[in-house]
C-alpha positions in Angstrom: -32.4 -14.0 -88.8 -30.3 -14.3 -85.8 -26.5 -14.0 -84.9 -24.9 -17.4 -85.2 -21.7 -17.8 -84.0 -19.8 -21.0 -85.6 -16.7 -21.7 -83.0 -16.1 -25.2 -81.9 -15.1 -24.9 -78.4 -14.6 -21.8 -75.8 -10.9 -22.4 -75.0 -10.1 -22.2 -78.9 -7.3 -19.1 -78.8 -9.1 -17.3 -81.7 -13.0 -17.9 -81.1 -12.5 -17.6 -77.1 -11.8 -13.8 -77.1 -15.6 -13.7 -78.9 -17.4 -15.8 -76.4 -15.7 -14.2 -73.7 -17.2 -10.3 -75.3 -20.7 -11.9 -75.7 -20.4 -12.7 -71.4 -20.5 -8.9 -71.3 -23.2 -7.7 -74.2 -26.9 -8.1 -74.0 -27.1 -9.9 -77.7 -28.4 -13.4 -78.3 -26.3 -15.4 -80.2 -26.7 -19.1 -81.3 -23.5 -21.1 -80.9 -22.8 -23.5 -83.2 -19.9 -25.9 -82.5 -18.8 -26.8 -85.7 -15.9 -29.8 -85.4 -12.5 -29.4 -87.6 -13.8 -32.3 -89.4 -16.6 -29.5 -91.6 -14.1 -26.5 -91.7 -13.4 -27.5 -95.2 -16.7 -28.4 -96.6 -18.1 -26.9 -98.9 -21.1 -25.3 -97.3 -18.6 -24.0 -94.6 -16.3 -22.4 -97.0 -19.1 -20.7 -98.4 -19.1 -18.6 -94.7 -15.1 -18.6 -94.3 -13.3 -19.0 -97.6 -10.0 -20.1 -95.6 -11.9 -22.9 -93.6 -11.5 -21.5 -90.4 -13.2 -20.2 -86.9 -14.8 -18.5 -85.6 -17.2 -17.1 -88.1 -19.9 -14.8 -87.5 -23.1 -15.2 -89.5 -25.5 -12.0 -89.3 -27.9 -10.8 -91.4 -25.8 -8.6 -93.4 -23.9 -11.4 -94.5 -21.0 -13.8 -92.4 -18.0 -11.8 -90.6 -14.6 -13.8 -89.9 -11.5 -12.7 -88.1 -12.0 -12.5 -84.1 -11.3 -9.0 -83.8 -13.4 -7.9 -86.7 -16.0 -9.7 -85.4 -15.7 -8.4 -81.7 -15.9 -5.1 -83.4 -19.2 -5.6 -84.6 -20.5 -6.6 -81.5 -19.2 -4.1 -79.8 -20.6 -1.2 -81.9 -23.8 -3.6 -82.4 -24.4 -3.2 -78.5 -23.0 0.3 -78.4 -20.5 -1.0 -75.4 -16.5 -1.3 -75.1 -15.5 0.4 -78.0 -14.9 3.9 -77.0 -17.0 7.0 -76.6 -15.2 8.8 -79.3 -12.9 8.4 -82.1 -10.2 9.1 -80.2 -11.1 6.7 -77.8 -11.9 4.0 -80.3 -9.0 4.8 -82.0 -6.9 3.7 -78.5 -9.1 0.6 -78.4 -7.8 -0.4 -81.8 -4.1 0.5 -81.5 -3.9 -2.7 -79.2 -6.1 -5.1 -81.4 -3.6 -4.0 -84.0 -1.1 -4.6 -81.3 -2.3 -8.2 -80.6 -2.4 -9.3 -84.2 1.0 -7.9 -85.7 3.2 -8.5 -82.4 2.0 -11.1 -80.2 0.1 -13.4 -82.5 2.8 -14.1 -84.3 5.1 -14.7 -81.8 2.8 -17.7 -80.2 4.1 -20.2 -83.1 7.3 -20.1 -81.6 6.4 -19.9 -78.0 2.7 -21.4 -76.9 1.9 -23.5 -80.3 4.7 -24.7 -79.8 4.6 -25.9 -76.2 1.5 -27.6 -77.2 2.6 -29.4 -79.8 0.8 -27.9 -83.0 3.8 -25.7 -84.4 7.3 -27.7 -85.1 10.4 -25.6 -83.4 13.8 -25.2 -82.9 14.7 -24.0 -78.8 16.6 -21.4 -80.5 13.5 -20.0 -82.3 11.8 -20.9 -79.0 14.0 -18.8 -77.5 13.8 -16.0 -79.4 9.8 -16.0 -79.4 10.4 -15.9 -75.5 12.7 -13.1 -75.6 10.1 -10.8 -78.1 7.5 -11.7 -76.2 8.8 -10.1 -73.2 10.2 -7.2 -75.0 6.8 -6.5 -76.3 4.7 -7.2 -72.9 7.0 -4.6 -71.8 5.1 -2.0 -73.9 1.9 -3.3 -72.5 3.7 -2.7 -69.1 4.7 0.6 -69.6 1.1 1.4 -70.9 -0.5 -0.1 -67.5 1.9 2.6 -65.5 -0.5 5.3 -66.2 -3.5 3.3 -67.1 -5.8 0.4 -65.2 -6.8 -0.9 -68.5 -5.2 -0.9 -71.8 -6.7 2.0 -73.8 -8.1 3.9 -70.3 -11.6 2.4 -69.7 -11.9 -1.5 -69.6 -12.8 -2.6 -73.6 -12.8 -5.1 -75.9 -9.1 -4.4 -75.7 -8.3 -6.0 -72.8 -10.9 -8.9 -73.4 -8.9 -9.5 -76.6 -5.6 -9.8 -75.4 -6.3 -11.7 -71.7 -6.7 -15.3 -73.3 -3.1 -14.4 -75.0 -1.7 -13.3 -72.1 -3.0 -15.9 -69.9 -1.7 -18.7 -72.0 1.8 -16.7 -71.7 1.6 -15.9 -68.2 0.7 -20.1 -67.3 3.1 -22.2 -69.7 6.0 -20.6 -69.9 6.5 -17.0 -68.3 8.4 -17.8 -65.0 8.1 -15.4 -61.8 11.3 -15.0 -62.8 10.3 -13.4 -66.3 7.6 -11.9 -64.3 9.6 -9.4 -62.7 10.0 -7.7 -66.0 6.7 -7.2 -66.2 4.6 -6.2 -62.9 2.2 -4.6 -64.3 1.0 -6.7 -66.8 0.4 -9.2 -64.0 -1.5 -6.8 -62.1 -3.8 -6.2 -65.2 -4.2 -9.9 -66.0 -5.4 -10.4 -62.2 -7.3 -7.8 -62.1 -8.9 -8.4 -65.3 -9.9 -11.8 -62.8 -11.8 -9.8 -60.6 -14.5 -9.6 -63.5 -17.0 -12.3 -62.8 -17.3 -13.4 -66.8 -13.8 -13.7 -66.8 -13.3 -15.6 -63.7 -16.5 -17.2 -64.8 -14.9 -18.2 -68.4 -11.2 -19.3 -67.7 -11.7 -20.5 -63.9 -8.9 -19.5 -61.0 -5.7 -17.2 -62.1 -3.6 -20.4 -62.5 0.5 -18.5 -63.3 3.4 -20.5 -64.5 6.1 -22.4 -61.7 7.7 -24.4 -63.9 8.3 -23.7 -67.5 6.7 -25.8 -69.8 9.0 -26.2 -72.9 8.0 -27.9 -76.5 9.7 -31.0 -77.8 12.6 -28.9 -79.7 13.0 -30.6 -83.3 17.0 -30.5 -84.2 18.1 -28.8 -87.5 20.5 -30.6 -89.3 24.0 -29.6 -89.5 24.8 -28.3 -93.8 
């Protein structure tokens, strides 16, 4: 049985930091792009029991979660994930990073702006303000370091398509400032032809695109 990957398009947030791994491993993979429309049926659930994507059919049984599933890739082609625990263990101090500080923070900030996620421009403000405050731990990391955890990794391939989103709707050259470095690391993550290949030209923000702001009522 082969790896089958069920995602239904490459720019989704979640499933894009998978296809974008798979540019740089030698494993074959059949892509299957399941529409919304089947996330809740019944023989999908039986592969994600939330209904969601991407999901990760092997033999061994279907994987879910994008970082869980990078990880097995990774340690399936023996590539980007650290030559040593220690190393490793740097890799997945930023995946943890990704999930429990700037994942969250996207419902208020680039959800929003597209219209998925309902919020107020005070909340909208404050998911700007976090999100700088922790890309500024990202930028103090890239004073020492080219790539996150030393050594490009699944690490940075995780967080680009996150940052890239940030850096193009709503992260103004004048928010920039704060944080040169991660800049630098999300251009020169450009300079890798699957990246460049995957998301097209370095494309950063001029104008700040802002969502629809719902109004709370007044108690």
């Amino acid at each position: 049985m082969s790896l089958k990957l069920y995602c239904p398009q490459r720019y989704a947030v979640a499933g894009a930091k998978v296809e974008l791994l798979l540019r740089f491993l030698d494993i074959p993979v059949e892509f299957d792009r399941i529409p919304p429309t089947e996330w809740k049926s019944e023989a999908y659930l039986k592969k994600h029991p939330l209904g969601k994507v991407p999901t990760l059919e092997t033999p061994e049984g279907c994987i879910f979660e994008s970082v869980a599933i990078m990880r097995y890739l990774a340690r399936k082609a023996n590539k980007l994930y650290g030559n040593s625990p220690a190393e490793t263990a740097r890799i997945d101090q930023w995946l943890e990073f990704l999930n429990t500080q700037l994942n969250p923070l996207s419902y208020l900030t680039i959800y929003a702006i597209l219209g998925f996620v309902p919020v107020t421009a005070q909340n909208y403000e404050i998911g700007k303000k976090e999100t700088i405050r922790s890309l500024k731990v990202l930028d103090e990391q890239l004073k020492t370091t080219k790539y996150l955890a030393g050594d490009f990794s699944i690490a940075d391939i995780a967080l680009i398509g996150l940052v890239r989103l940030q850096l193009r709707l709503f992260l103004t050259e004048q928010l920039r400032v704060q944080i040169p470095r991660v800049v630098e690391w999300h251009n020169r993550l450009f300079e890798h032809k699957e990246i460049a290949g995957f998301f097209g030209k370095i494309w950063l923000c001029v104008k700040e695109q802002t969502p629809d702001f719902i109004v709370e009522e007044k108690k």
